[in-house]
N, C-alpha and C positions, 0 to 999 in steps of 0.2 A: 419572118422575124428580122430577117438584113433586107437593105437593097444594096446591091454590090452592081459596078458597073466595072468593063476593062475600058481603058484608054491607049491609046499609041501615042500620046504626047509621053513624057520623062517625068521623073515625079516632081521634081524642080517647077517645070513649067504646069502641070495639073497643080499645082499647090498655090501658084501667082495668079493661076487664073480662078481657082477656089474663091481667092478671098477676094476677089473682086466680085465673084460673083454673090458673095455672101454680104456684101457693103451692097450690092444692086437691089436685093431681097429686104435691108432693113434691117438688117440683121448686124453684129458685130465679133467681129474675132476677138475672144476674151485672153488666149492663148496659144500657142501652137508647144504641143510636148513634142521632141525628138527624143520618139522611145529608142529607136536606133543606134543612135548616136552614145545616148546615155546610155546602153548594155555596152557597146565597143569600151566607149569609156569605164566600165567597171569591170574591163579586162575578158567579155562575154566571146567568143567568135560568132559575131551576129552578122551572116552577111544580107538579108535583107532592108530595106529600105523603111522607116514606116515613122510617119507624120499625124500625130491625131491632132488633130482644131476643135477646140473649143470655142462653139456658138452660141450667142444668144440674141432674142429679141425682145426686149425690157418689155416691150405692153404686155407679150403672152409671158413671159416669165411673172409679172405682177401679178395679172388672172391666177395663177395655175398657185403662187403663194398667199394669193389673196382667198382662195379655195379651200387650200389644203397647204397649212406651212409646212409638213413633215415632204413634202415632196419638192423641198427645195435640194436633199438628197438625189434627187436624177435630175437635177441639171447641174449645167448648162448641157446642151445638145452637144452630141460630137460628132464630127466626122473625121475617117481618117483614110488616109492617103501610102498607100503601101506598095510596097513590091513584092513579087511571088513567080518563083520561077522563071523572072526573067518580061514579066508582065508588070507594066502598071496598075494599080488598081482604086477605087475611089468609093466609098461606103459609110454605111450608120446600122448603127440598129432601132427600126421603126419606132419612132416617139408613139405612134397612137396602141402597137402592141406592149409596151415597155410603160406604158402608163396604166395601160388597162388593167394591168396586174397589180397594180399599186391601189388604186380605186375605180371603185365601179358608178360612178359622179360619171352623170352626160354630161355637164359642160364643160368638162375637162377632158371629154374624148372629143369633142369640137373642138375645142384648142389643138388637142395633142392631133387631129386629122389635118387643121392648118400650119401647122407649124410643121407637120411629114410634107405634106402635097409644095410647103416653099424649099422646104430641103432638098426634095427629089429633084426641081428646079435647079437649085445651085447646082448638083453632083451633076448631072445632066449639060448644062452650062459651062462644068469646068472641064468637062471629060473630054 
């Protein structure tokens, strides 16, 4: 259901090289949420790290609402970039398990397996 990878780079530096590698894929960062930050800032004692990215890639997102519009509710893709104990860490939850549950439509698990197999790329790339 996840692919999770550890990195020794800092989250700073996995997150610059994230999104390069997500502009190398075709892909676009829509957003970057600092969940982190924003719990500190609501007074939280949050001491971990954690960065989700918000991606996409317009052709397979047009497929996948040209399919099926009620699944424009799980996108954009995400990934996110965290700390944990002292570790870096970089992950998503599998598009092609995370769709499958939504519809059982084969061309949308083709999509949903190319769009896993370019993500694994990026996380892999930035780690």
């Amino acid at each position: 259901m996840y692919y999770i990878v550890e990195s020794k780079k800092s989250l700073d530096q996995v997150s610059a090289d994230l999104e390069a590698a997500v502009k190398n894929h075709k892909f676009g960062v829509l957003h970057v949420h600092d969940i982190g930050a924003t719990l500190r800032g609501k007074g939280f004692d949050f001491a971990e790290q954690c960065k989700v990215f918000e991606v996409c890639n317009p052709g397979q997102a047009f497929k996948v609402m040209g399919n099926d519009m009620r699944l424009n509710m799980a996108l954009p893709c995400r990934i996110s970039v965290y700390t944990e104990k002292g570790k870096t860490m970089i992950g998503m939850i599998k598009p092609e398990q995370m769709l499958t549950m939504l519809s059982k439509d084969a061309d949308l698990n083709k999509i949903a397996k190319e769009v896993e197999a370019d993500m694994v790329k990026m996380i892999d790339e930035a780690k």
